[in-house]
DSSP file (Angstrom, degrees, kcal/mol; ACC not computed):
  #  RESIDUE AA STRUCTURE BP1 BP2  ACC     N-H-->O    O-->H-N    N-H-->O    O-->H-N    TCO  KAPPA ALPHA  PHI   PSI    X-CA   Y-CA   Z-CA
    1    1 A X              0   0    0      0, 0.0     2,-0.6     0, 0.0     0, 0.0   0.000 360.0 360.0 360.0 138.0   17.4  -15.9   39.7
    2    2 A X        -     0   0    0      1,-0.1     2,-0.7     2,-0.0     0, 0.0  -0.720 360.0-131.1 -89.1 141.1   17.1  -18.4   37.2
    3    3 A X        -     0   0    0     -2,-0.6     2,-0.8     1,-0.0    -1,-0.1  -0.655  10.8-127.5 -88.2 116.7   16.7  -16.6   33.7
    4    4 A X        -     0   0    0     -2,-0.7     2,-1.0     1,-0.1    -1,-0.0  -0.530  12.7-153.9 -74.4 110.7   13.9  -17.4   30.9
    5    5 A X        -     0   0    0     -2,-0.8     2,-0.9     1,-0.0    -1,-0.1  -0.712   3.8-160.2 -84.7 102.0   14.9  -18.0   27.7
    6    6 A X        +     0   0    0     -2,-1.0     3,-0.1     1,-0.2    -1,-0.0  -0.571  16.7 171.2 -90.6  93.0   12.3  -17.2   25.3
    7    7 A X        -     0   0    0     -2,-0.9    -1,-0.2     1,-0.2    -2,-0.0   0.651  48.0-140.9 -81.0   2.3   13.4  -19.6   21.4
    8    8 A X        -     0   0    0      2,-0.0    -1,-0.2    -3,-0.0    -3,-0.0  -0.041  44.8  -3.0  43.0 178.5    9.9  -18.4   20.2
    9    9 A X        -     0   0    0      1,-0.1     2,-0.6    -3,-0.1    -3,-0.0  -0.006  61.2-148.0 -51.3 159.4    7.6  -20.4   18.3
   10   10 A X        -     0   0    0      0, 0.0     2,-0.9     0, 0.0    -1,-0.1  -0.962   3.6-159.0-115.7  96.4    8.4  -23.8   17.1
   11   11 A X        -     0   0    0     -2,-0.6     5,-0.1     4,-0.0    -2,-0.0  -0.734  14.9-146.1-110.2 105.4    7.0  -25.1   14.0
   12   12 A X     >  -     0   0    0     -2,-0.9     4,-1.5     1,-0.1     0, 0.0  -0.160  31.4 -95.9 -65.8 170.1    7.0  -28.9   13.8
   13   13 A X  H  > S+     0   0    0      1,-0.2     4,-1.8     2,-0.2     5,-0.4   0.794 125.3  59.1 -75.2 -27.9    7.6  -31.0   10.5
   14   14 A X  H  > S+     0   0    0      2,-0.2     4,-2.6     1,-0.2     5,-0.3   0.960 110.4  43.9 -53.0 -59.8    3.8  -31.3    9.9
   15   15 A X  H  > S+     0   0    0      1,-0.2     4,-0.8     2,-0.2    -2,-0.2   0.909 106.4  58.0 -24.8 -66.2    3.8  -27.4    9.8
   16   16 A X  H >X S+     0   0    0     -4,-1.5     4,-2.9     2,-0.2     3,-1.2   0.953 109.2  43.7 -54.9 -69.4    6.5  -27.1    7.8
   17   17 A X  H 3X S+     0   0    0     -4,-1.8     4,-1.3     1,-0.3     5,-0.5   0.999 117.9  43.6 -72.8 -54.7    4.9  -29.4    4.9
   18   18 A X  H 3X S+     0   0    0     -4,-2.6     4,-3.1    -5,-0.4    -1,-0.3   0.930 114.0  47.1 -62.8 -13.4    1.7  -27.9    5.0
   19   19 A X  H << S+     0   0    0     -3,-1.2     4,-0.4    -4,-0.8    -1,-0.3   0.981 121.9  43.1 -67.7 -48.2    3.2  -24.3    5.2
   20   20 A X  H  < S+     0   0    0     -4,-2.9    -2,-0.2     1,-0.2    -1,-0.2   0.528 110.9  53.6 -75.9   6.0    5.5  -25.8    2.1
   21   21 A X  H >X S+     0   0    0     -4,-1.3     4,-3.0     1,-0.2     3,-1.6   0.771 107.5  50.6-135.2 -61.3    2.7  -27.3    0.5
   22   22 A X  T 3< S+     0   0    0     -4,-3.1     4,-0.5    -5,-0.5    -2,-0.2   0.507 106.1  52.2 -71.7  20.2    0.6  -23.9    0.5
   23   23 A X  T 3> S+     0   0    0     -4,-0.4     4,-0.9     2,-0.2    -1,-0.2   0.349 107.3  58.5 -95.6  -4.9    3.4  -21.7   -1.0
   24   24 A X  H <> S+     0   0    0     -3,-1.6     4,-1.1    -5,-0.2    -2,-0.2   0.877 111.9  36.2 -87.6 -65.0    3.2  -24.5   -3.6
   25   25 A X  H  X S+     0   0    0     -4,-3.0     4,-1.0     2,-0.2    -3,-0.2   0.754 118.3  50.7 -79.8 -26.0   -0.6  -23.8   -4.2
   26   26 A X  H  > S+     0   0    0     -4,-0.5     4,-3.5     2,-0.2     3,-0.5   0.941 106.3  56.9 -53.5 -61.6   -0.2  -19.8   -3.9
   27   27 A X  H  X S+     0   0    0     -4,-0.9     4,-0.9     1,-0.2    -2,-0.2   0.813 112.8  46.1 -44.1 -29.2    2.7  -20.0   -6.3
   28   28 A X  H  X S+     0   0    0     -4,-1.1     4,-1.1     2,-0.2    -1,-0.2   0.738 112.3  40.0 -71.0 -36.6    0.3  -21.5   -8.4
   29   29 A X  H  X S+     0   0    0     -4,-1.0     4,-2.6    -3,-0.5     5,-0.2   0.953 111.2  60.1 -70.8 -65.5   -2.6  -19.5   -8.2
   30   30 A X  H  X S+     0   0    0     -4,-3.5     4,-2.6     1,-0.2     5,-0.2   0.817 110.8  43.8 -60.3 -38.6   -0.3  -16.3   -8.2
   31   31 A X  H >X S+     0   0    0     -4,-0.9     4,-2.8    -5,-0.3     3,-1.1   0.995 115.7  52.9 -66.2 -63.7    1.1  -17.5  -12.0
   32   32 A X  H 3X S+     0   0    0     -4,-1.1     4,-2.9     1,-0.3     5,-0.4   0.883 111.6  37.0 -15.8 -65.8   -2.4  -18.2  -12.5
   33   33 A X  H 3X S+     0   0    0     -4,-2.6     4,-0.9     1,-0.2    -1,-0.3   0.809 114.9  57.4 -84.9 -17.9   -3.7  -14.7  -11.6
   34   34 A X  H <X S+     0   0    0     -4,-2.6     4,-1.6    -3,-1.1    -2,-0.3   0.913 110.6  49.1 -70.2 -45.3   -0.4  -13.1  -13.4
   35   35 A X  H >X S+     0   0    0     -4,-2.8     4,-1.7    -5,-0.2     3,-0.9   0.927 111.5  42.4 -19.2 -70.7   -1.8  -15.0  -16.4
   36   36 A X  H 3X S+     0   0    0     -4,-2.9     4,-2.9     1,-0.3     5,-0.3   0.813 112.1  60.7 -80.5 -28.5   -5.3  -13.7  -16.0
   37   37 A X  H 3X S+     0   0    0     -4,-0.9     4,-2.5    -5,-0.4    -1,-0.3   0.929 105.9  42.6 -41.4 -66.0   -3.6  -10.2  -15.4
   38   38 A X  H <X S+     0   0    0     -4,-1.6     4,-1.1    -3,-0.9     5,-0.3   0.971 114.7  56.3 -79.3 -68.7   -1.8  -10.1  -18.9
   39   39 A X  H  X S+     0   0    0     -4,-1.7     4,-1.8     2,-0.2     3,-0.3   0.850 107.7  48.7 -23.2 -55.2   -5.4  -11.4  -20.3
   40   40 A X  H  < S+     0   0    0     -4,-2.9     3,-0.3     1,-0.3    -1,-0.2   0.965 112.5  45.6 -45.5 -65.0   -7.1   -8.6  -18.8
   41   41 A X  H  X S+     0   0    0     -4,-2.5     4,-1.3    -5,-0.3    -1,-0.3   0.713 109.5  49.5 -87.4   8.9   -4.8   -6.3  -20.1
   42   42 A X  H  X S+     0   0    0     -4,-1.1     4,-1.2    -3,-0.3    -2,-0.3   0.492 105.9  60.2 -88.0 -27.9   -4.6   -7.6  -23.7
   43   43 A X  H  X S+     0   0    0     -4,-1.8     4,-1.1    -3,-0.3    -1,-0.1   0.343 107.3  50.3 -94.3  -5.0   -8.7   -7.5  -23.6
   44   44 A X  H  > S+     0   0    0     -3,-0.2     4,-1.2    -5,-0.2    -2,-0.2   0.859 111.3  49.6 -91.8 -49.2   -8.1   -3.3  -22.8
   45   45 A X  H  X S+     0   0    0     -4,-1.3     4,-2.1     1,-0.2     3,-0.2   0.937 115.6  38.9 -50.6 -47.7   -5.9   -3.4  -25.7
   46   46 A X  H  X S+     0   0    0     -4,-1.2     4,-1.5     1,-0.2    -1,-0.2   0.977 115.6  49.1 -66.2 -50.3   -8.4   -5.1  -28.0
   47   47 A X  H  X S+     0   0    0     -4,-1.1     4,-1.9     2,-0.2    -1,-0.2   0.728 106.3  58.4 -60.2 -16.5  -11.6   -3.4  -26.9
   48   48 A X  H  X S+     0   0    0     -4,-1.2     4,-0.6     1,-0.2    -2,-0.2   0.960 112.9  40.0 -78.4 -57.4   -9.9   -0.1  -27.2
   49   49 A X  H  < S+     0   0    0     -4,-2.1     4,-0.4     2,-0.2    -2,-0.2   0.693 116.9  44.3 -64.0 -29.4   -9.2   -0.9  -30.9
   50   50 A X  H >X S+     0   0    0     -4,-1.5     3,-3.9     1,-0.2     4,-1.1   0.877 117.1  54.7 -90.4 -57.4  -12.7   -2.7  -31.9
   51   51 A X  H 3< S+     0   0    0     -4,-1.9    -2,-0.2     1,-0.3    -1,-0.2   0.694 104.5  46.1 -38.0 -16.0  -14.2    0.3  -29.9
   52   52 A X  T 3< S+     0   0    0     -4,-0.6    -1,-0.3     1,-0.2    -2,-0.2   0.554 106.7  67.5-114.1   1.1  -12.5    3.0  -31.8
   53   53 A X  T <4 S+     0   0    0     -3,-3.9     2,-0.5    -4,-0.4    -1,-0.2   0.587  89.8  81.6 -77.0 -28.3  -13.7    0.8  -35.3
   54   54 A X  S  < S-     0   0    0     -4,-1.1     3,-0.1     1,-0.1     0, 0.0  -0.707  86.8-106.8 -97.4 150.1  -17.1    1.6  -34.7
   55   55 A X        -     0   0    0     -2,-0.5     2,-0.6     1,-0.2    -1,-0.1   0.062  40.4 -81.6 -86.2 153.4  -18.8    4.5  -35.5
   56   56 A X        -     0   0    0     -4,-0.1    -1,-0.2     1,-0.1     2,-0.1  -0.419  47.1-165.6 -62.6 105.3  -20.0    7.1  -33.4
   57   57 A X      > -     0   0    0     -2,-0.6     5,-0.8    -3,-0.1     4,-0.3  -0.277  18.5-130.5-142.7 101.3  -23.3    6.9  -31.5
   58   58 A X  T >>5 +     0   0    0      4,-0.1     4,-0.8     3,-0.1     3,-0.8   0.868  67.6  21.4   3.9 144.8  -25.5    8.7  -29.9
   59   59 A X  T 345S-     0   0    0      1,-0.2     4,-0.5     2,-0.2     5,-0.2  -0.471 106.4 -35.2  85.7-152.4  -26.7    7.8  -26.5
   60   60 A X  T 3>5S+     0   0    0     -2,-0.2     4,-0.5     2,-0.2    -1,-0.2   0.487 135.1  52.5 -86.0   7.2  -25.5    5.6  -23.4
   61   61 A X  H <>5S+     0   0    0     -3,-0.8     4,-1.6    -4,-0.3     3,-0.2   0.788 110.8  55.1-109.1 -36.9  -23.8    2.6  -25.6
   62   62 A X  H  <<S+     0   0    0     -4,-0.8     4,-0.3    -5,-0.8    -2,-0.2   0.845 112.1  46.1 -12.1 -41.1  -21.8    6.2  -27.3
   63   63 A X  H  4 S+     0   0    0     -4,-0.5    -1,-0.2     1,-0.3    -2,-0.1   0.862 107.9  53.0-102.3 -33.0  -20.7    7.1  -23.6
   64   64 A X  H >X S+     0   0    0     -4,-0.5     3,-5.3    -3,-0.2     4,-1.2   0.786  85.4  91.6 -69.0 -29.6  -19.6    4.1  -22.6
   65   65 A X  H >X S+     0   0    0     -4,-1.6     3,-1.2     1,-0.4     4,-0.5   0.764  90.2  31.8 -21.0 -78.3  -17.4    3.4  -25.2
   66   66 A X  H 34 S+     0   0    0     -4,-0.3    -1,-0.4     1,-0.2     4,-0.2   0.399 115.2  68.4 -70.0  13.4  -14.0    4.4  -24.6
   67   67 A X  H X> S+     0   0    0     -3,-5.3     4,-3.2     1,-0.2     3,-0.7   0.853  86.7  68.2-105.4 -22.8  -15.0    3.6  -20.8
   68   68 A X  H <X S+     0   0    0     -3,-1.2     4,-1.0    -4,-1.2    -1,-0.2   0.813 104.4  37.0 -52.4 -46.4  -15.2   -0.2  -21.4
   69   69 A X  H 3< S+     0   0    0     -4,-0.5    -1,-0.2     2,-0.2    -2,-0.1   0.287 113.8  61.7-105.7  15.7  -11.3   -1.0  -22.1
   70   70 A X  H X> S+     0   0    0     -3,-0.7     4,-1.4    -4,-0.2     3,-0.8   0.758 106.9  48.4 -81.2 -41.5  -10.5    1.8  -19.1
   71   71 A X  H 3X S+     0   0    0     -4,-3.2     4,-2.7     1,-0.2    -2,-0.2   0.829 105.2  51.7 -66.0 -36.6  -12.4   -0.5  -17.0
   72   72 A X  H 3X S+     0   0    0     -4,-1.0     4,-1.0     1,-0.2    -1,-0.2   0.616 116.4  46.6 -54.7 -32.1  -10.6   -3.6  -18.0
   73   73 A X  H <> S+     0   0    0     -3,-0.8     4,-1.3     2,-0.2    -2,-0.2   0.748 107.7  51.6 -93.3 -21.4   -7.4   -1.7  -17.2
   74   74 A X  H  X S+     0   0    0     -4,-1.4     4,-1.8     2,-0.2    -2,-0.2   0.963 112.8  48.2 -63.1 -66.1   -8.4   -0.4  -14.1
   75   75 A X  H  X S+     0   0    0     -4,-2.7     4,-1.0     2,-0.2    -2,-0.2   0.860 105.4  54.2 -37.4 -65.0   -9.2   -3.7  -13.2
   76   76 A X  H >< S+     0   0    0     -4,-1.0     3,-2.1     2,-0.2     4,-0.2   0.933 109.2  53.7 -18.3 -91.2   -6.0   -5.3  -14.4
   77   77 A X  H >X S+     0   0    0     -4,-1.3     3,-4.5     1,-0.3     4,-0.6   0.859 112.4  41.4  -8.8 -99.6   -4.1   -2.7  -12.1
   78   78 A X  H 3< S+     0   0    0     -4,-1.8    -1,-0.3     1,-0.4    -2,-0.2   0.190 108.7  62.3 -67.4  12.7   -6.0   -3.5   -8.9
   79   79 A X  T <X S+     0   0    0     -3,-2.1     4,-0.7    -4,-1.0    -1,-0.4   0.360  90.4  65.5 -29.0 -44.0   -5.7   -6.9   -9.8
   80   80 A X  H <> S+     0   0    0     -3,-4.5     4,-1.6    -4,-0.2     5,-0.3   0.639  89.8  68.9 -87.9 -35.5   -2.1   -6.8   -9.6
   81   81 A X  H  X S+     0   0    0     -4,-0.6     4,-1.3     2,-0.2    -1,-0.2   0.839  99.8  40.7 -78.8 -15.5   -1.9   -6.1   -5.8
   82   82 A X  H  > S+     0   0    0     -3,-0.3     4,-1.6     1,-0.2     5,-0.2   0.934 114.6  50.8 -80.3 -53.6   -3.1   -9.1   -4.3
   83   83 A X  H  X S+     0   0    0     -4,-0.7     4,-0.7     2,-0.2    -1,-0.2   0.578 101.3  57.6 -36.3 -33.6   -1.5  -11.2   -6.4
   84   84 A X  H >X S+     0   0    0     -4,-1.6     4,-6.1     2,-0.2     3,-0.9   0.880 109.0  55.5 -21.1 -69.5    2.1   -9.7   -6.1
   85   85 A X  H 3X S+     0   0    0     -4,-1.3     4,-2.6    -5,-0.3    -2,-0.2   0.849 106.7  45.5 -68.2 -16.3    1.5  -10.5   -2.5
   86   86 A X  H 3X S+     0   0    0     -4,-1.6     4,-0.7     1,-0.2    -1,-0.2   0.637 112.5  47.4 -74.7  -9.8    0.7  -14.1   -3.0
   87   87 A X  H XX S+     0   0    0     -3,-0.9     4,-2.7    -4,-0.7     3,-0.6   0.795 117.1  48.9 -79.0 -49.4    3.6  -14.5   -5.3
   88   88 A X  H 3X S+     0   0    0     -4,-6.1     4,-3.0     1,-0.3    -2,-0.2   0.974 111.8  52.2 -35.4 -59.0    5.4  -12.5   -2.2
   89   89 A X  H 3< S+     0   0    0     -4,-2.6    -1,-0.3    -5,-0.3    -2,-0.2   0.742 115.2  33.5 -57.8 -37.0    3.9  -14.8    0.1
   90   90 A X  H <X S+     0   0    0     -4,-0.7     4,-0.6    -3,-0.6     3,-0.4   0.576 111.5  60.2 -96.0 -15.0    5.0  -18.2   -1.5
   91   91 A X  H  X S+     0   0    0     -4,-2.7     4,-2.0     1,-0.2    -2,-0.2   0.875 114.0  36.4 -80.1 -22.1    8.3  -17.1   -2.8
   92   92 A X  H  < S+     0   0    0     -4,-3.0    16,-0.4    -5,-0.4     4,-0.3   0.325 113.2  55.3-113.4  25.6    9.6  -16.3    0.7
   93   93 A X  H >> S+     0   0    0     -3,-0.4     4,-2.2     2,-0.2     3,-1.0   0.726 109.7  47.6-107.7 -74.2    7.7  -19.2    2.6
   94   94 A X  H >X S+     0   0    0     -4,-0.6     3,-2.0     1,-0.2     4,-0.9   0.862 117.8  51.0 -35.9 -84.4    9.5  -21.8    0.0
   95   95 A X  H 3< S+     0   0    0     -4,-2.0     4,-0.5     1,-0.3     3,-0.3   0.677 114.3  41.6 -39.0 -40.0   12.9  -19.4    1.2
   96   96 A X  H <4>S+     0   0    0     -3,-1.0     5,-1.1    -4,-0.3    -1,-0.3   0.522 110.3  47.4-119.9   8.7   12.4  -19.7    4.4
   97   97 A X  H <<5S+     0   0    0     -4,-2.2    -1,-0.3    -3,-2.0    -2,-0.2   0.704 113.3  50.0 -74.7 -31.9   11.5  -23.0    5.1
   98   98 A X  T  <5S+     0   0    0     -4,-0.9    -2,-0.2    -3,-0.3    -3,-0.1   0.372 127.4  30.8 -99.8   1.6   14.7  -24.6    2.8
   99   99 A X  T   5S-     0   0    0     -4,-0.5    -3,-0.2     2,-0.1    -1,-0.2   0.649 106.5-134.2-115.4  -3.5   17.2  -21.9    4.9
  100  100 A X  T   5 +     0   0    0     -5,-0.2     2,-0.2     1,-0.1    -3,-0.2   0.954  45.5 166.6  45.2  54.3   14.8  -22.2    8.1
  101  101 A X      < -     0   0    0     -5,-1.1    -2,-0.1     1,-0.2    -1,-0.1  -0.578  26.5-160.9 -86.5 170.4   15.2  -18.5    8.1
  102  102 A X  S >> S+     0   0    0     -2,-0.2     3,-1.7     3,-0.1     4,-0.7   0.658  90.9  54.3 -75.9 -62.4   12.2  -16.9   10.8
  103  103 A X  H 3> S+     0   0    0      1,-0.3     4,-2.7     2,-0.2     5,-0.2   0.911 101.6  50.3 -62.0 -36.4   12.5  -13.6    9.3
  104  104 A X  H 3> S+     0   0    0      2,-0.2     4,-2.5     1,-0.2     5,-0.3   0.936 118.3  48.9 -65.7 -31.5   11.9  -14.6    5.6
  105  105 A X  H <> S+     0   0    0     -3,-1.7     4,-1.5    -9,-0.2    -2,-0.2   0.817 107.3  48.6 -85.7  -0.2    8.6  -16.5    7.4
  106  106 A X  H  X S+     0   0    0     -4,-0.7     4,-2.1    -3,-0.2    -2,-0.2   0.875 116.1  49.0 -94.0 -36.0    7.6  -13.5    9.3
  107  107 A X  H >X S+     0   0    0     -4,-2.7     3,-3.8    -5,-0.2     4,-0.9   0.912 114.5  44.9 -16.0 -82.1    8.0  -11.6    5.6
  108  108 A X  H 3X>S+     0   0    0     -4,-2.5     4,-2.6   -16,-0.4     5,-0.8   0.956 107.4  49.5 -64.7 -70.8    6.1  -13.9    4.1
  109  109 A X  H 3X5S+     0   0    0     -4,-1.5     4,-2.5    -5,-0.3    -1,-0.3   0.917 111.6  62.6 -18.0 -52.1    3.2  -14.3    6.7
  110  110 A X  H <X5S+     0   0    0     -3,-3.8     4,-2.1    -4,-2.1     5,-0.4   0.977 109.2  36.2 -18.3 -85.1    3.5  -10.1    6.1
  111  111 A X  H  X5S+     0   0    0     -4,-0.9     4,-1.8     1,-0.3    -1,-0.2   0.857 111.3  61.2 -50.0 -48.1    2.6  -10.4    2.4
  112  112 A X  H  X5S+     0   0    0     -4,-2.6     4,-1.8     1,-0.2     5,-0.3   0.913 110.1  41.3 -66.8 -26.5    0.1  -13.3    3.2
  113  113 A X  H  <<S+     0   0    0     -4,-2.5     4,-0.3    -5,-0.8    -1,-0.2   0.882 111.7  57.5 -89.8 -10.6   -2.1  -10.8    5.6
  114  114 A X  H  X S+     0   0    0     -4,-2.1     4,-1.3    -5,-0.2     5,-0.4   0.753 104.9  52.0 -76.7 -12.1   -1.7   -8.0    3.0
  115  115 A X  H  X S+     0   0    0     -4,-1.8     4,-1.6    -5,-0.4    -2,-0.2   0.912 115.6  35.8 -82.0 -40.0   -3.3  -10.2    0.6
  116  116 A X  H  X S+     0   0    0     -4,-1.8     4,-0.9     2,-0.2    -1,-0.2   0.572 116.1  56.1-100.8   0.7   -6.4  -11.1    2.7
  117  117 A X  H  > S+     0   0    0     -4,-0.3     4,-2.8    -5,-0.3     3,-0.3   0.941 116.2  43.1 -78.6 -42.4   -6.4   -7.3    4.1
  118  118 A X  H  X S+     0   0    0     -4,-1.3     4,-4.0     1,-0.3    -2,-0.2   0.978 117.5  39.5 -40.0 -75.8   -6.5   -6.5    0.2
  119  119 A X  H  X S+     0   0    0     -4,-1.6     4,-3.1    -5,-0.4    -1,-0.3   0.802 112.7  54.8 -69.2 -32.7   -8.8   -8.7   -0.8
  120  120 A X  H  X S+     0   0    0     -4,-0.9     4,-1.4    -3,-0.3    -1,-0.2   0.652 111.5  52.4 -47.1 -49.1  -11.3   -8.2    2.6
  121  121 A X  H  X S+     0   0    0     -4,-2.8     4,-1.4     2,-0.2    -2,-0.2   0.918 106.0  50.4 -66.5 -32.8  -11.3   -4.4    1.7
  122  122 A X  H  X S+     0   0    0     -4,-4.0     4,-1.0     1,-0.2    -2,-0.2   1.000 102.2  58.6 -73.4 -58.1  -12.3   -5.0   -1.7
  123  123 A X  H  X S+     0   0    0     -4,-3.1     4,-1.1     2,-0.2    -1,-0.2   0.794 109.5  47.1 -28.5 -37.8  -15.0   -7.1   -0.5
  124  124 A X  H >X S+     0   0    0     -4,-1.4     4,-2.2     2,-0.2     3,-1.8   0.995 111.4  50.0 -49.6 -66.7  -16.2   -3.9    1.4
  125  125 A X  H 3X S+     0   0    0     -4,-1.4     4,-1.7     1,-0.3     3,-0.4   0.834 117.3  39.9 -50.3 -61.2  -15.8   -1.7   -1.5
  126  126 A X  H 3< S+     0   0    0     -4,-1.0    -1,-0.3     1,-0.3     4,-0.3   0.525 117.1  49.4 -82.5 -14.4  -17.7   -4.1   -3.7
  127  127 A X  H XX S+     0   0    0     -3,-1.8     3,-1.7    -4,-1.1     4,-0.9   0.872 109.2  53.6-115.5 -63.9  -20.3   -4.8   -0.9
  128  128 A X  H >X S+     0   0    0     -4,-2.2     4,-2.0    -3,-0.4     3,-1.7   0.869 110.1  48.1 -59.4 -62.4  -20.7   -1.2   -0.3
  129  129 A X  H 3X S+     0   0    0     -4,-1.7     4,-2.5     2,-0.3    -1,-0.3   0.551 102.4  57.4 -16.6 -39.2  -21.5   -0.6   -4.0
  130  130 A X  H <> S+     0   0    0     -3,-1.7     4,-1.1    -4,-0.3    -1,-0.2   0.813 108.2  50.3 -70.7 -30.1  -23.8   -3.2   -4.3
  131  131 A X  H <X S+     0   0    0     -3,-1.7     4,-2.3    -4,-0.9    -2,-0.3   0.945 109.7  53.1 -79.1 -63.1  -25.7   -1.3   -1.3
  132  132 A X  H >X S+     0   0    0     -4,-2.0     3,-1.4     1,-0.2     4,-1.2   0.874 109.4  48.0 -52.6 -45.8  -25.5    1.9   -3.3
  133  133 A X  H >X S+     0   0    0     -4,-2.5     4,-3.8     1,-0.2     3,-0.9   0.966 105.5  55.0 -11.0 -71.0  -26.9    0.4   -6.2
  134  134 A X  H 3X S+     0   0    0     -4,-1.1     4,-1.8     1,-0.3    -1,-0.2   0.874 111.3  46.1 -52.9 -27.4  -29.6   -1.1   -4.8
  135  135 A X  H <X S+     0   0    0     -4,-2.3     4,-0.7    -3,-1.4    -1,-0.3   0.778 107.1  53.7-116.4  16.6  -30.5    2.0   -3.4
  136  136 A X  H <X S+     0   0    0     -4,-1.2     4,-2.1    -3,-0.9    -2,-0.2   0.641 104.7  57.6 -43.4 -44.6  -30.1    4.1   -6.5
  137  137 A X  H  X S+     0   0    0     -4,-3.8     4,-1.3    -5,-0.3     5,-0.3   0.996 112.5  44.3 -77.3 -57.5  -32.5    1.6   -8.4
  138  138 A X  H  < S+     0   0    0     -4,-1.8     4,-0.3     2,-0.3    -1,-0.2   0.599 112.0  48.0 -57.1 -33.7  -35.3    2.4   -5.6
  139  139 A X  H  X S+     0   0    0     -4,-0.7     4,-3.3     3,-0.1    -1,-0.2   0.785 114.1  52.3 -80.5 -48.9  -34.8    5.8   -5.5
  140  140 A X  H  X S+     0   0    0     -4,-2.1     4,-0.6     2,-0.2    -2,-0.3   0.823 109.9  40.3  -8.5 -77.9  -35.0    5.6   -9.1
  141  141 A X  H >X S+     0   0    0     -4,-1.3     4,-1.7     2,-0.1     3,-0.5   0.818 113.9  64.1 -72.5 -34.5  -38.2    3.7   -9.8
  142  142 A X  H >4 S+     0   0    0     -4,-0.3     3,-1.3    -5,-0.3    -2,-0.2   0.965 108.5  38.7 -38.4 -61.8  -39.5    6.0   -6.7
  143  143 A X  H 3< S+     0   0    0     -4,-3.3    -1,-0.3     1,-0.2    -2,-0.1   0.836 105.4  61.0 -56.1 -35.8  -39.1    8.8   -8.6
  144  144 A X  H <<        0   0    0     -4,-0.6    -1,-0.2    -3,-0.5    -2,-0.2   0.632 360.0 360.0 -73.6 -30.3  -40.2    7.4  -12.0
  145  145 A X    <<        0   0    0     -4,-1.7    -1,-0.4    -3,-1.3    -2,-0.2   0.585 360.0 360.0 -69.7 360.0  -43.8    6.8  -10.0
């Protein structure tokens, strides 16, 4: 019986540049979005401090206070995982294209679908939120009638 030899996939030099050419532009965006990261949280830092300047007052802009530079940090945080994986994603796409490893591209592929599973759940969450709003605000004026 003659036996099949299975190399796997094949990625031709056209492949190859565009693969190296987006880890190029992920590595760039991901500094980008570690930038905006450290902004974020430096804007927790700041609000925490102007917040804690101002006097105590009564009512919803009172309640919010301290909740304003939590949010900023919260945000930060969950911020941090998608980015991480696009930095993942282009640091081991650039590896494994200059050793022509597979397994550093099947990593990096990894990290690139945890970044759009990340980012595709959050779009639920935020989606799903928007829906609860909306139907807060209706039930809301409903009542108000």
């Amino acid at each position: 019986m003659e036996e099949n030899q299975n190399f796997g996939l094949q990625l031709q030099t056209a492949a190859q540049d565009y693969l190296r050419e987006s880890a190029k532009w992920s590595m760039f965006l991901a500094i980008l979005g570690f930038i905006g990261i450290g902004f974020m949280a430096l804007m927790a830092i700041l609000m925490t401090s102007a917040m804690s300047m101002m006097p105590e007052m009564p009512g919803p802009f009172g309640a919010i206070k301290g909740f304003i530079s939590i949010l900023y940090l919260v945000l930060a945080i969950l911020y941090l995982f998608p980015i991480y994986y696009l930095y993942k994603y282009a640091d081991s796409t650039k590896k494994a294209l200059n050793s022509q490893n597979t397994e550093l591209l099947t990593t990096a592929f990894s990290n690139l679908k945890s970044h759009h599973k990340f980012l595709g759940i959050s779009a639920i969450v935020v989606i799903s939120l928007y829906i609860l709003a909306a139907v807060v605000v209706v039930i809301g004026f409903s009542a108000m009638r």
